[in-house]
C-alpha positions in Angstrom: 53.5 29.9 -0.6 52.5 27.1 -2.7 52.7 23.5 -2.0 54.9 21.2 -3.8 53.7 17.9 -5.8 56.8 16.3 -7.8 58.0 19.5 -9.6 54.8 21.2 -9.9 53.1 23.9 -8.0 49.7 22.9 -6.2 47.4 25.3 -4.6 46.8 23.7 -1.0 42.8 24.2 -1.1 40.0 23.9 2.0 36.6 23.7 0.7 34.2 24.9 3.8 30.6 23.3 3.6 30.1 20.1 1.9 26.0 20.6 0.4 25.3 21.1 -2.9 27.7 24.2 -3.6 30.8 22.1 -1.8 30.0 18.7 -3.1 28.6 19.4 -6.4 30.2 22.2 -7.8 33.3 23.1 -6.0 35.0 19.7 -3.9 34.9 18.0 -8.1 36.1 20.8 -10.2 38.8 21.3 -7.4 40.1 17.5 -7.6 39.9 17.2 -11.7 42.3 20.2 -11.9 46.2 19.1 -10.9 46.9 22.8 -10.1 45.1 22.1 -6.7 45.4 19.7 -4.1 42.1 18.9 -2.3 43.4 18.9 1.6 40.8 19.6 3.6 36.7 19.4 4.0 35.0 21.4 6.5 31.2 20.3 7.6 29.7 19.9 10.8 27.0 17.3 9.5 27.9 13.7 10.0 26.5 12.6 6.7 28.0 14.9 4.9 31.2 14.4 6.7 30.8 10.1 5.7 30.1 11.5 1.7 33.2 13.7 1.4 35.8 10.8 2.8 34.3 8.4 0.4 34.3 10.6 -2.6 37.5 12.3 -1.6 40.0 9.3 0.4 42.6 11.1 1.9 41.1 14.4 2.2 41.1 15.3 6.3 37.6 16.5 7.3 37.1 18.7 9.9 34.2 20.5 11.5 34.0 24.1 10.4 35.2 27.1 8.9 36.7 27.8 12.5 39.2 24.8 12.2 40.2 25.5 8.7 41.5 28.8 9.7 43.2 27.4 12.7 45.0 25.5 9.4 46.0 28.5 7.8 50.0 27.9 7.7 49.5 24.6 5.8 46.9 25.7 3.4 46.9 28.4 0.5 43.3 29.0 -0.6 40.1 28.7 1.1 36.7 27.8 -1.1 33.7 28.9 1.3 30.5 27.0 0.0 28.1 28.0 3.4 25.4 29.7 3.9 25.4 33.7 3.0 24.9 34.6 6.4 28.7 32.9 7.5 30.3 34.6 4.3 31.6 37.7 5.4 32.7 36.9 8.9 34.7 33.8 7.3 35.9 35.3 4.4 37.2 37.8 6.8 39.2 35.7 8.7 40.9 33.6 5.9 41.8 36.9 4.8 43.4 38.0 7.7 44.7 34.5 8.0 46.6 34.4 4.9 44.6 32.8 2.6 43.2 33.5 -0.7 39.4 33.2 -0.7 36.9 31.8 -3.3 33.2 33.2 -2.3 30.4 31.3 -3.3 27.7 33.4 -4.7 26.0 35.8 -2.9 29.0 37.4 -2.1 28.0 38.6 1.0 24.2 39.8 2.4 25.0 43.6 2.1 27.5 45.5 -0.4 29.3 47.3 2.3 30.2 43.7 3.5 31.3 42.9 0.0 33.2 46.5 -0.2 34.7 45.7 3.0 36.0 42.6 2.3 37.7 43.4 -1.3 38.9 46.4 -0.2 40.8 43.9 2.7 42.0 41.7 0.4 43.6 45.0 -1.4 45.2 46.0 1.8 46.4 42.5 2.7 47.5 41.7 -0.8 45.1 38.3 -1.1 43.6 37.0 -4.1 39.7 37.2 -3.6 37.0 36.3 -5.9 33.3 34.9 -6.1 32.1 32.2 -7.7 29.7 33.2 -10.4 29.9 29.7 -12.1 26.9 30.5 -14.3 28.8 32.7 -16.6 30.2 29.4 -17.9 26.7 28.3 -18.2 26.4 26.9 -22.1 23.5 28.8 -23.1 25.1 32.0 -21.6 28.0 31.4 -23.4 25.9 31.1 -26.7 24.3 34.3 -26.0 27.5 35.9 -25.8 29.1 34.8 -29.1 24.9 35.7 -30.7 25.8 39.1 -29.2 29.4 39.7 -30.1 28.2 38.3 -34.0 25.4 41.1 -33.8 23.4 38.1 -34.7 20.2 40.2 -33.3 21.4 43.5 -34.4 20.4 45.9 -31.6 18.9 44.2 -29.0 16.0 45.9 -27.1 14.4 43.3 -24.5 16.5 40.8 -22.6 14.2 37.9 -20.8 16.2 35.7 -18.6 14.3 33.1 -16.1 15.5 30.5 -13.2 12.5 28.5 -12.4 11.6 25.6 -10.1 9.5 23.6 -9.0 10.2 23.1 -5.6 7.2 23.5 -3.1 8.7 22.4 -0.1 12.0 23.6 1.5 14.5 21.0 1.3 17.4 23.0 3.3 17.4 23.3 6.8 19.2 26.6 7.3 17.0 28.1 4.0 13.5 27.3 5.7 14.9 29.6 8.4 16.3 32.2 6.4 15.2 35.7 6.2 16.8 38.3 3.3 18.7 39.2 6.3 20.1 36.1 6.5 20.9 35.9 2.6 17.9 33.5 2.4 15.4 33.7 -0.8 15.2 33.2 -4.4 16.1 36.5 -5.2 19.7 35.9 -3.3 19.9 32.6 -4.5 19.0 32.3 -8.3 18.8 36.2 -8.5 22.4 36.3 -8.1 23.3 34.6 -11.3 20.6 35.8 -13.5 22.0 39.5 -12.5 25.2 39.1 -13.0 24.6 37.7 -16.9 22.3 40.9 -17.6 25.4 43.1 -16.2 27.9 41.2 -17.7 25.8 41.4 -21.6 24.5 44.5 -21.3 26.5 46.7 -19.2 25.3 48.9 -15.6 21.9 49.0 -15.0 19.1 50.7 -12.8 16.1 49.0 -11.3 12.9 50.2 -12.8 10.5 48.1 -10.9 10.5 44.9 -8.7 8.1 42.4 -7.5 9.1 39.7 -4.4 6.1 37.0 -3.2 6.9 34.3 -0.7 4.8 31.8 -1.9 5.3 28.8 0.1 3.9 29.1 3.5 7.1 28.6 5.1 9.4 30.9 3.2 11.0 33.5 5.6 12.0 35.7 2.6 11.0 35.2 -1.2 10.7 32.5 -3.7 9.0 34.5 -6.4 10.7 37.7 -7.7 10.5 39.6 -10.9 13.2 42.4 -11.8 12.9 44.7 -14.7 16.5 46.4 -15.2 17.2 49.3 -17.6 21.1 49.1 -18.4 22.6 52.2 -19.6 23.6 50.6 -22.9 19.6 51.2 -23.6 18.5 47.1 -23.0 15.7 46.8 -21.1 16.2 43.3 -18.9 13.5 41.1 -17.5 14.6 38.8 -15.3 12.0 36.2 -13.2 13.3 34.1 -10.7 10.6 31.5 -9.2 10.7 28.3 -6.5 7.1 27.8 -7.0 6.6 27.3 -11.0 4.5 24.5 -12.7 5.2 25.3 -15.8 9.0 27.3 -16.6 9.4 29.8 -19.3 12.0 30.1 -21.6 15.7 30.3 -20.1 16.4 33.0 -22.2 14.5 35.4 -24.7 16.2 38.2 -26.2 14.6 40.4 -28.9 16.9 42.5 -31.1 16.1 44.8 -34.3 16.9 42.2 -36.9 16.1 38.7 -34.9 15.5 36.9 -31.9 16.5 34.1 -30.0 14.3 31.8 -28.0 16.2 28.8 -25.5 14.8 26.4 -23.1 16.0 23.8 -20.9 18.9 24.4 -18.0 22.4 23.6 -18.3 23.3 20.3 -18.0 26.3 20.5 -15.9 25.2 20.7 -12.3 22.7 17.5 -12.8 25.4 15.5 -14.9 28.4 16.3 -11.8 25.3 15.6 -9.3 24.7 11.9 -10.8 28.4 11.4 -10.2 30.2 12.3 -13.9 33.3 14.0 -14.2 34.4 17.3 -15.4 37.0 15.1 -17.0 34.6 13.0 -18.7 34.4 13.2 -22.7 31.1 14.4 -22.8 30.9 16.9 -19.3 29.3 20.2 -20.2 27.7 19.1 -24.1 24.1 19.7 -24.1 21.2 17.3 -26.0 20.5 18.3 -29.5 17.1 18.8 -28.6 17.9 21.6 -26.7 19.2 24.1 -29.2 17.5 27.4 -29.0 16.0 29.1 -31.8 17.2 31.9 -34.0 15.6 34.5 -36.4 12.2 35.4 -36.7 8.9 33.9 -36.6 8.4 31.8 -40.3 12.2 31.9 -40.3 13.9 30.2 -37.9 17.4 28.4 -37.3 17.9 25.7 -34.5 21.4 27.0 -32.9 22.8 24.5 -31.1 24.4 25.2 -27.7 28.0 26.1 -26.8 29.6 23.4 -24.5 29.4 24.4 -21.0 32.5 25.1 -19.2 32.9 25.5 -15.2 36.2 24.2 -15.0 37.3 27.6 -16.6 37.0 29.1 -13.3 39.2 27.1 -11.4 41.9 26.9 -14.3 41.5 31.3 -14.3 42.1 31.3 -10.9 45.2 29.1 -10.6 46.6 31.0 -13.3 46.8 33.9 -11.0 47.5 32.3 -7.6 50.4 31.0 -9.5 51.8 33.6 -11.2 52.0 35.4 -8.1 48.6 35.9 -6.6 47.3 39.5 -6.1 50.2 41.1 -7.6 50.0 39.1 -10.8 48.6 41.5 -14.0 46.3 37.8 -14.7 42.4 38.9 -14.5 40.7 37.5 -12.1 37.7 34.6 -12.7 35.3 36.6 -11.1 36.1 40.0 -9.9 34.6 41.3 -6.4 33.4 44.4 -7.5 31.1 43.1 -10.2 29.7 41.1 -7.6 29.1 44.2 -5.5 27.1 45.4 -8.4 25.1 42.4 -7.6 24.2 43.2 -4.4 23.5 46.6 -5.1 20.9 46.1 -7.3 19.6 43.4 -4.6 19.1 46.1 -2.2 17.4 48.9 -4.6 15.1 45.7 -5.7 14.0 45.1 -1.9 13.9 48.9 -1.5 11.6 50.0 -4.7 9.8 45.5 -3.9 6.3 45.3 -4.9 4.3 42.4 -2.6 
């Protein structure tokens, strides 16, 4: 049952973790939407404890995922921003506990464990979703009105790159990682850039897969290259690197009649990051000089970029937490078995990995 503010609904939210997932993306797009009350922070680090009541007055912090679930009568959804190692086993017991659950992305570190919990949240009659944030991304959300205008005509090759350059691991529970634990790239950025090529282009199959640990400290990998063949007949290559001096196009799609060429990352993580607002005026708009290109070589078009939109998952979800949660006919944000998919072709890509 849902809290009470004035005559409005709120969704009584935890958000467990307070890194970059919990403080960046999730704790901010919680507190600009007024179909949520922020309660309740969980993270064991005392810095991280310090930032969240400064940013967030009012909100109690706590220690873990543990004491959040001790909360379960007073709280209505639980946001779990942790490592991927501690997804399953706390998704679990929010579940069990009551609560809806947002995952953040990886879902889990196998598919069984993501079958296993959705089919859970089936039984217990709990809303459960993950947090693929990116499909809100700006320059995904160009590519998807390019494709729905046929603006390519058929497309044939999908490119699709995260790069970094980051040669030294900055987390403390990712330098310790192994793909056991949910650590490496391929987990991390890999998750996203999958999910877009399933979500354009339809199933797929992994024809061939690369994973490198570069870094001398990497436990799992931090250079992976996927080629996918989705049955729609798109062939997707998709590179995901912690180690890059030099990035690639975001996106390069090739299509019978055109192409279209993009660079740069969406702005919204960095602008939240630096402190702005999803409420601000100009949250989510993207520099002119980062419109992609469109058409052909001798003839092409600078297309500039849709406005990036992450708040759309929140707003999604408490549509259907409010019209009645797990029994409401409202779609989902993010539904669990897509993310599955994820995973699966994660495991064929570390089963067929070239190193």
């Amino acid at each position: 049952m849902t809290g009470t503010e004035g005559d409005r609904r709120t969704i009584r939210t935890a958000v467990v973790g307070y890194g970059l997932a919990g403080s960046v993306f999730h704790a901010p797009l919680l507190a600009a939407n007024p179909s949520y009350s922020l309660d309740v922070i969980a993270t064991s680090d005392a810095g991280r404890r310090a930032a969240a009541s400064s940013r967030f007055p009012g909100v109690e912090v706590v220690g873990d995922g543990a004491d959040v679930v001790a909360q379960a009568a007073r709280l209505d959804l639980v946001v779990l921003a942790t490592p991927p190692g501690t997804h399953y086993p706390l998704a679990k017991a929010a579940l069990e506990a009551g609560l809806d659950v947002v995952v953040d992305k990886p879902f889990a570190v196998t598919s069984a464990q993501g079958q296993e919990l959705t089919a859970l949240a089936g039984r217990l009659g709990r809303v459960l979703t993950v947090f693929h944030n990116r499909r809100w991304d700006g320059d995904f959300l160009t590519v998807r009105k390019l494709l729905a205008a046929q603006a390519l005509g058929t497309v044939t090759r999908f490119e699709s790159r995260f790069e970094r350059w980051s040669p030294t691991i900055a987390k403390a529970w990712k330098a310790h990682a192994t793909a056991a634990d949910g650590g490496g790239v391929l987990f991390d950025l890999g998750s996203h850039l999958i999910d877009q090529a399933l979500q354009l282009f339809g199933p797929a199959t992994v024809l061939h897969a690369e994973l490198q640990a570069r870094r001398s400290d990497e436990r799992a990998d931090d250079d992976v290259f996927l080629a996918l063949r989705h049955q729609s007949g798109v062939v997707s290559h998709l590179t995901m690197n912690a180690l890059c001096a030099q990035q690639g196009p975001r996106f390069r799609i090739l299509g019978s009649i055109g192409g279209f060429t993009k660079n740069g990352v969406d702005p919204q993580e960095p602008y939240i990051a630096a402190g702005g607002s999803p409420l601000d005026g100009n949250y989510g708009i993207e520099a002119p000089e980062w419109a992609g290109l469109l058409g052909r070589d001798g003839h092409l078009d600078r297309l500039p970029t849709e406005r990036g939109n992450y708040p759309v998952f929140y707003r999604i979800l408490a549509e259907k937490i409010l019209d009645g949660g797990a029994q409401s006919p409202l779609p989902l944000p993010v539904n669990p078995e897509d993310a599955v998919e994820v995973l699966k072709i994660i495991e064929r890509a570390r089963e067929l990995g070239v190193k």
